[in-house]
C-alpha positions in Angstrom: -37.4 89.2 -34.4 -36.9 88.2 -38.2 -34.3 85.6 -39.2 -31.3 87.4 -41.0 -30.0 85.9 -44.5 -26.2 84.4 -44.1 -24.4 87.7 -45.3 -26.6 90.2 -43.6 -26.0 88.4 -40.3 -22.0 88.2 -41.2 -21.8 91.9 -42.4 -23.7 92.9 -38.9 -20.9 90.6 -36.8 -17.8 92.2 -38.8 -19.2 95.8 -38.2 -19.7 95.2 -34.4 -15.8 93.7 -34.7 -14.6 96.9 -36.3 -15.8 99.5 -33.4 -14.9 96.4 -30.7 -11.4 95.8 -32.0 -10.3 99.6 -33.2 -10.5 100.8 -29.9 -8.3 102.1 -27.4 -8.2 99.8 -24.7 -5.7 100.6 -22.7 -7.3 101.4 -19.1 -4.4 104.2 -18.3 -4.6 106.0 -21.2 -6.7 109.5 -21.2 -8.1 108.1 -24.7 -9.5 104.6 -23.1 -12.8 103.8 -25.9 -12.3 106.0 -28.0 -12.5 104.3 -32.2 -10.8 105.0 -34.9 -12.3 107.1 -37.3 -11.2 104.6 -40.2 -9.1 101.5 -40.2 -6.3 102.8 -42.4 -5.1 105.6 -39.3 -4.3 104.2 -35.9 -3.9 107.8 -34.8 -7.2 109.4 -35.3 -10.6 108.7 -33.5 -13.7 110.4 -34.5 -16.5 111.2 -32.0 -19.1 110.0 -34.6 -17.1 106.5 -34.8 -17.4 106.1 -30.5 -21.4 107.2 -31.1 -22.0 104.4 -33.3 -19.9 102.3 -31.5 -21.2 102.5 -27.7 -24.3 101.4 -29.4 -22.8 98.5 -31.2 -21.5 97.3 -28.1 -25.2 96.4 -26.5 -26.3 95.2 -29.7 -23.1 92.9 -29.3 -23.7 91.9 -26.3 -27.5 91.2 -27.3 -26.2 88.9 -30.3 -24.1 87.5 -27.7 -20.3 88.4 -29.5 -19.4 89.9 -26.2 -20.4 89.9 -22.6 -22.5 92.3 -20.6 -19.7 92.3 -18.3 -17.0 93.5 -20.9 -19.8 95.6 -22.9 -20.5 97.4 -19.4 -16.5 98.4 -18.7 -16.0 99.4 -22.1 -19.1 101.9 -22.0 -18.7 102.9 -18.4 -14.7 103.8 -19.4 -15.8 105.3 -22.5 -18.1 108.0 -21.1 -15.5 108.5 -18.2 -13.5 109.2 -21.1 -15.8 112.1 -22.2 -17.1 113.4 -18.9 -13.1 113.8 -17.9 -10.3 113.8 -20.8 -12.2 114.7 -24.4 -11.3 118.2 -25.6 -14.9 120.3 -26.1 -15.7 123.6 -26.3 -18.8 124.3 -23.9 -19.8 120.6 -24.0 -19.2 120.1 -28.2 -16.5 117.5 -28.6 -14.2 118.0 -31.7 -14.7 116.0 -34.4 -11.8 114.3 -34.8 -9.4 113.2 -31.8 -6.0 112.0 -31.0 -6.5 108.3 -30.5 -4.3 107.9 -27.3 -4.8 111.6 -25.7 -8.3 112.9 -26.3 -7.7 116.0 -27.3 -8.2 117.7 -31.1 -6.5 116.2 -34.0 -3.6 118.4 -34.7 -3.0 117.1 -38.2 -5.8 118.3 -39.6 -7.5 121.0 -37.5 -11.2 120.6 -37.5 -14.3 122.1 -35.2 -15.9 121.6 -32.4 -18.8 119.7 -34.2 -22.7 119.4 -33.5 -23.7 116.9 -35.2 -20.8 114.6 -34.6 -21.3 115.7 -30.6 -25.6 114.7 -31.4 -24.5 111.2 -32.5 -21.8 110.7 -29.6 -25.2 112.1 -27.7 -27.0 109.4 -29.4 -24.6 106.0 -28.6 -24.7 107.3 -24.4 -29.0 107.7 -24.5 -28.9 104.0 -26.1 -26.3 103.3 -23.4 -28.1 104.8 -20.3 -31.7 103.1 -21.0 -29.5 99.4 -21.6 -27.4 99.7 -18.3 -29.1 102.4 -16.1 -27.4 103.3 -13.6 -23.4 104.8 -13.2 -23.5 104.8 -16.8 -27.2 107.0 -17.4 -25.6 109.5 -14.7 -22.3 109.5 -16.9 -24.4 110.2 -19.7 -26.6 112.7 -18.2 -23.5 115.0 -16.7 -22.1 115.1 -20.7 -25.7 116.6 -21.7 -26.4 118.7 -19.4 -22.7 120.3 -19.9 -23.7 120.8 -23.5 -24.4 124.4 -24.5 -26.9 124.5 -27.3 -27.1 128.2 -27.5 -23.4 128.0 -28.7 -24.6 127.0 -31.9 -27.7 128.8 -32.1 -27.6 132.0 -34.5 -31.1 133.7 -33.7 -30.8 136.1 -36.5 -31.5 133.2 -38.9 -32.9 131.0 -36.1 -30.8 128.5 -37.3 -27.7 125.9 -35.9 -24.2 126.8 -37.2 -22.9 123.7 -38.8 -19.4 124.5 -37.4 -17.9 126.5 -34.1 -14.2 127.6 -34.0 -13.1 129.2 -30.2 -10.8 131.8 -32.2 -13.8 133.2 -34.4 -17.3 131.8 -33.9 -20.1 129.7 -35.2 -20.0 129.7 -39.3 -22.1 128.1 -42.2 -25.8 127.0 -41.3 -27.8 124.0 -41.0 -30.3 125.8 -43.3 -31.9 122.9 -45.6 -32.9 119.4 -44.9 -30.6 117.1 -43.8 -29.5 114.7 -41.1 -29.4 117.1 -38.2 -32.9 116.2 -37.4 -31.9 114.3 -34.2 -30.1 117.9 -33.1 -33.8 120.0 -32.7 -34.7 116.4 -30.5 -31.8 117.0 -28.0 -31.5 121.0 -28.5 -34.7 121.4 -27.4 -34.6 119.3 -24.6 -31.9 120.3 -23.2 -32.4 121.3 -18.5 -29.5 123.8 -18.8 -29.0 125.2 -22.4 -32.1 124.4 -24.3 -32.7 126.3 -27.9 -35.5 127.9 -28.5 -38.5 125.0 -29.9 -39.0 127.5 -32.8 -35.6 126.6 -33.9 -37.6 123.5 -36.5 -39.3 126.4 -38.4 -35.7 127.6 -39.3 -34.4 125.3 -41.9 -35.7 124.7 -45.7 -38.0 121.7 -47.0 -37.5 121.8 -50.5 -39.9 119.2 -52.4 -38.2 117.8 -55.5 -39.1 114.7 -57.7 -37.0 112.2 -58.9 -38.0 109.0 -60.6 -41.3 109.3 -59.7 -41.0 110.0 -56.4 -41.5 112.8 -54.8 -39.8 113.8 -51.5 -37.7 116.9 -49.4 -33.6 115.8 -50.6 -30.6 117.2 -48.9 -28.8 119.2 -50.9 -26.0 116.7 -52.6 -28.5 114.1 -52.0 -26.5 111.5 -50.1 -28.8 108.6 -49.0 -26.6 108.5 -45.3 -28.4 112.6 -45.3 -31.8 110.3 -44.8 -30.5 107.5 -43.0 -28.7 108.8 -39.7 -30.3 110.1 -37.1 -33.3 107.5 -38.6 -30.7 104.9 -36.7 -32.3 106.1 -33.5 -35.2 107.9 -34.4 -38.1 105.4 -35.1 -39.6 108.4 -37.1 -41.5 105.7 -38.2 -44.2 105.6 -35.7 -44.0 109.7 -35.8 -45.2 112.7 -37.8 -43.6 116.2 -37.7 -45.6 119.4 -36.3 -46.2 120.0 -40.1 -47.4 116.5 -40.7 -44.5 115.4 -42.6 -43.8 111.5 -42.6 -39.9 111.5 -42.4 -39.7 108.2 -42.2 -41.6 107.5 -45.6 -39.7 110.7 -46.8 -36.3 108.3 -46.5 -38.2 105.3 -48.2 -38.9 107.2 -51.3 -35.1 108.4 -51.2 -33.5 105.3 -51.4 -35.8 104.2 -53.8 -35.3 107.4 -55.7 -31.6 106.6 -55.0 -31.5 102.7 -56.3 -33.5 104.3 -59.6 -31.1 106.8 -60.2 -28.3 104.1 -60.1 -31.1 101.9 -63.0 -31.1 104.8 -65.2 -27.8 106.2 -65.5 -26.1 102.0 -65.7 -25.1 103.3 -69.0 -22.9 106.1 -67.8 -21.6 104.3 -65.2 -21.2 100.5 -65.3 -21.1 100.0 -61.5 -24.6 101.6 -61.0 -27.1 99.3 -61.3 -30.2 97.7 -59.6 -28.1 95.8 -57.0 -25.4 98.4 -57.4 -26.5 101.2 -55.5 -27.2 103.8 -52.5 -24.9 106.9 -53.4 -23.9 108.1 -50.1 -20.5 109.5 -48.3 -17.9 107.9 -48.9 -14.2 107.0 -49.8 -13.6 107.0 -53.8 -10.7 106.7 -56.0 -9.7 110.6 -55.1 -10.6 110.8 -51.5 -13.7 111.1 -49.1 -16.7 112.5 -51.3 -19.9 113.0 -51.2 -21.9 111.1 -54.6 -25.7 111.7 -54.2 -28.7 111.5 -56.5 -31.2 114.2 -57.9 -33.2 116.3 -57.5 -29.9 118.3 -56.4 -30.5 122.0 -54.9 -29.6 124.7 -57.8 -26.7 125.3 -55.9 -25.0 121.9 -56.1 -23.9 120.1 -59.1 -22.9 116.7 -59.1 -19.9 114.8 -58.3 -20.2 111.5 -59.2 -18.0 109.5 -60.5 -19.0 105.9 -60.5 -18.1 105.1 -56.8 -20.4 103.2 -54.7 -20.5 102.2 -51.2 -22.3 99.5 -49.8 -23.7 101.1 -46.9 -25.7 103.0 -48.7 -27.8 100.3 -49.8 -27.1 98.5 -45.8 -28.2 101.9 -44.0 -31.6 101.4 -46.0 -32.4 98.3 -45.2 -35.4 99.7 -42.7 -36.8 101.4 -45.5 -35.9 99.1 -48.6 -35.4 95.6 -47.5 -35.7 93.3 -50.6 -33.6 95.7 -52.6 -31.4 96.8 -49.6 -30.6 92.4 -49.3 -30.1 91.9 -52.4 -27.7 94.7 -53.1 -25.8 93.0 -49.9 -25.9 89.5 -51.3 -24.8 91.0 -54.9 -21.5 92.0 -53.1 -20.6 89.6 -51.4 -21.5 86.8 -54.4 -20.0 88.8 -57.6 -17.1 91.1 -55.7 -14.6 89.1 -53.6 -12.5 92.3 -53.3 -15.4 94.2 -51.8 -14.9 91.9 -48.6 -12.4 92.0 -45.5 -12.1 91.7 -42.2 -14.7 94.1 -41.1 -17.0 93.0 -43.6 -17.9 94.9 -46.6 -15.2 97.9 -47.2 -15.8 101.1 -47.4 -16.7 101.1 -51.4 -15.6 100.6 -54.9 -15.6 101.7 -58.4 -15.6 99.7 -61.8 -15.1 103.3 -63.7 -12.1 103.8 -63.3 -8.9 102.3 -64.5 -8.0 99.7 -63.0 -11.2 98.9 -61.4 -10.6 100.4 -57.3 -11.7 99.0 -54.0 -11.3 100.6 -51.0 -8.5 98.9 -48.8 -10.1 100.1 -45.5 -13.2 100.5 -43.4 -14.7 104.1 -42.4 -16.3 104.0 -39.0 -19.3 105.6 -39.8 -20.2 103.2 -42.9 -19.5 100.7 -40.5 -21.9 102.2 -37.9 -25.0 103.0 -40.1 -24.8 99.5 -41.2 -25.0 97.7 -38.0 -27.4 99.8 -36.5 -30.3 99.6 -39.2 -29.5 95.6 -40.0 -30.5 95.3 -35.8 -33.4 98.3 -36.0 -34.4 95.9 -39.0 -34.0 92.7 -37.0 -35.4 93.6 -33.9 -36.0 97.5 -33.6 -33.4 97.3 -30.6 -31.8 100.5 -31.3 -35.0 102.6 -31.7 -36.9 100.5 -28.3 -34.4 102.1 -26.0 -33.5 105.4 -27.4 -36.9 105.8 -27.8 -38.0 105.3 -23.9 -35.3 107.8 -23.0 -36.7 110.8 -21.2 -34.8 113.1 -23.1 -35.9 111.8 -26.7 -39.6 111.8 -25.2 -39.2 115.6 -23.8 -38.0 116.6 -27.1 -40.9 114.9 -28.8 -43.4 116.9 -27.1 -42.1 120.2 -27.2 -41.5 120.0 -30.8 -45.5 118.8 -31.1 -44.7 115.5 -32.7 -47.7 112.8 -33.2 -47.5 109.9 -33.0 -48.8 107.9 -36.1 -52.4 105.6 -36.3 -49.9 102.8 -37.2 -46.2 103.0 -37.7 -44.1 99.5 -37.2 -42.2 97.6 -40.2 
């Protein structure tokens, strides 16, 4: 267990706050747990958000912010939620909900998603090792109703990255990116399992950046390296190809906070503590900034913004420059902090100089999650010991490492 420095520990307590407090709590309302997708729209919950968040609530009742008590009656609610009142399509929730009825956002019509429905997947495996019981059957009823071979397109032996009822599975997860944690559960799977062969499917691209070499996603956003790393301890695994993801994610960030060194002098707000190019808000909506080497099909679009969960959601991999990224916000940019902590990121580029005024629940998530893996390795000692996780590990023919703990 390592001691936390002051704002590490703060940023960790605001995050958990965010997913605790931008709930729905009402106990009679079809939407009971589900969390805002952001803190600027008290209408719209996101899946990923309530994935995120059922594991912040053990790791706030484990810091002692909440009680098991309360952290058990959210969770149990929350998956009653799922198993009962969540719009899906063949067990794959949409995306983004209606906070108060559960079913698809309206506003802005999006798909039934599988790798927002993975890390919803993710949050209720953390939650059935931590309480057992009601809550692992809860969990266990939303997997098996998951129909993996919905979004399996054997012609390319590939997921879809998106499935619409009216017309189908469309686009492909066909590169490198953070869908491992989908072969893990698609393989697994007792009622719908995809084919194991499925792994061969996508693209490793090597590319070199700053002296390291490692496989990028294709835009090269760092939270493409960091996600299902939040409950993955690929760090005491290799692939069936030998491939060291976790040290593949360590050379990204550091690729990442070098990137952010070189180009200072085209944009003032990258610099050594200034870094992690990830998803984010910027000054003309969500975006997606990322760092070379960039597939030839994507050019870049950034634009000075950076977020500090970038640098946060590194933390396992980059510590000392992960820290003092953290304590560079919070020292030298007053208007980078509110009341969930660090917001969701900012930009001295532009004129005048813009920080968000809202938290993403997401950034929030990816934060909290690898400050506690990096703390305590809490999030990756249960969803590890899950039989699921473990079944997926062995049909995919993963090893484990001669040595593998930070």
């Amino acid at each position: 267990m390592r001691k936390l420095p002051f704002v590490i520990e703060l940023e960790a307590k605001r995050s958990f706050e965010f997913f605790w407090n931008e709930a729905n709590t009402n106990p009679d309302s079809p939407g009971y747990g589900l969390i805002l997708d952001q803190s600027a729209n008290k209408e719209v919950a996101s899946i990923a958000s309530v994935g995120f968040g059922l594991t912040a609530i053990i790791i706030g009742i484990e810091r002692g912010w909440i009680t098991r008590e309360e952290g058990y009656e959210r969770t149990k609610g929350t998956l009653k939620t799922f198993w009962n009142n969540v719009e899906h399509e063949r067990g794959f929730f949409y995306h983004f909900l209606n906070m108060e009825t559960g079913k698809k956002n309206e506003s802005f019509y999006d798909c039934a998603s599988i790798i927002d429905t993975s890390i919803l997947l993710n949050g209720a495996i953390t939650s059935a090792e931590y309480f057992g019981g009601e809550i692992a059957e809860l969990f266990e009823k939303i997997y098996d109703r998951v129909d993996w071979m919905m979004y399996y397109d054997h012609s390319v032996n590939q997921f879809y990255m998106g499935y619409k009822p009216e017309t189908g599975g469309f686009h492909h997860w066909d590169m490198y990116a953070e869908q491992m944690m989908q072969y893990i559960l698609g393989v697994a799977s007792e009622t719908h399992p995809v084919p194991v062969k499925i792994y061969e499917g996508f693209e490793r691209r090597l590319g070199e950046y700053g002296g390291y070499e490692f496989y990028n996603s294709p835009g090269g956003s760092l939270f493409t390296h960091q996600y299902s790393h939040a409950w993955f301890d690929f760090n005491k695994y290799l692939d069936s190809d030998g491939i060291d993801w976790f040290e593949n994610s360590v050379k990204a960030s550091k690729a990442n906070r070098q990137y952010c060194i070189n180009e200072h002098g085209n944009f003032k707000t990258y610099h050594e503590n200034s870094w992690g190019l990830t998803a984010c808000s910027t000054p003309n909506g969500y975006g997606g900034p990322g760092t070379p080497p960039y597939h030839p099909n994507v050019t870049s679009k950034n634009d000075g913004t950076v977020a500090p969960s970038g640098a946060a959601g590194s933390i396992v991999f980059t510590p000392e420059e992960s820290i003092s990224a953290m304590e560079y916000y919070y020292g030298k940019h007053s208007k980078l902090w509110g009341e969930y902590g660090f917001v969701d990121a900012y930009n001295l580029d532009v004129t005048p100089e813009w920080y968000a005024n809202h938290v993403i629940g997401i950034d929030k998530g990816i934060t909290l999650l690898m400050i506690e893996n990096y703390r305590s390795g809490l999030v990756w000692d249960l969803y590890m010991k899950n039989k699921v996780v473990q079944k997926g590990i062995k049909l995919l023919d993963w090893n484990k490492k001669d040595s593998g703990s930070l």
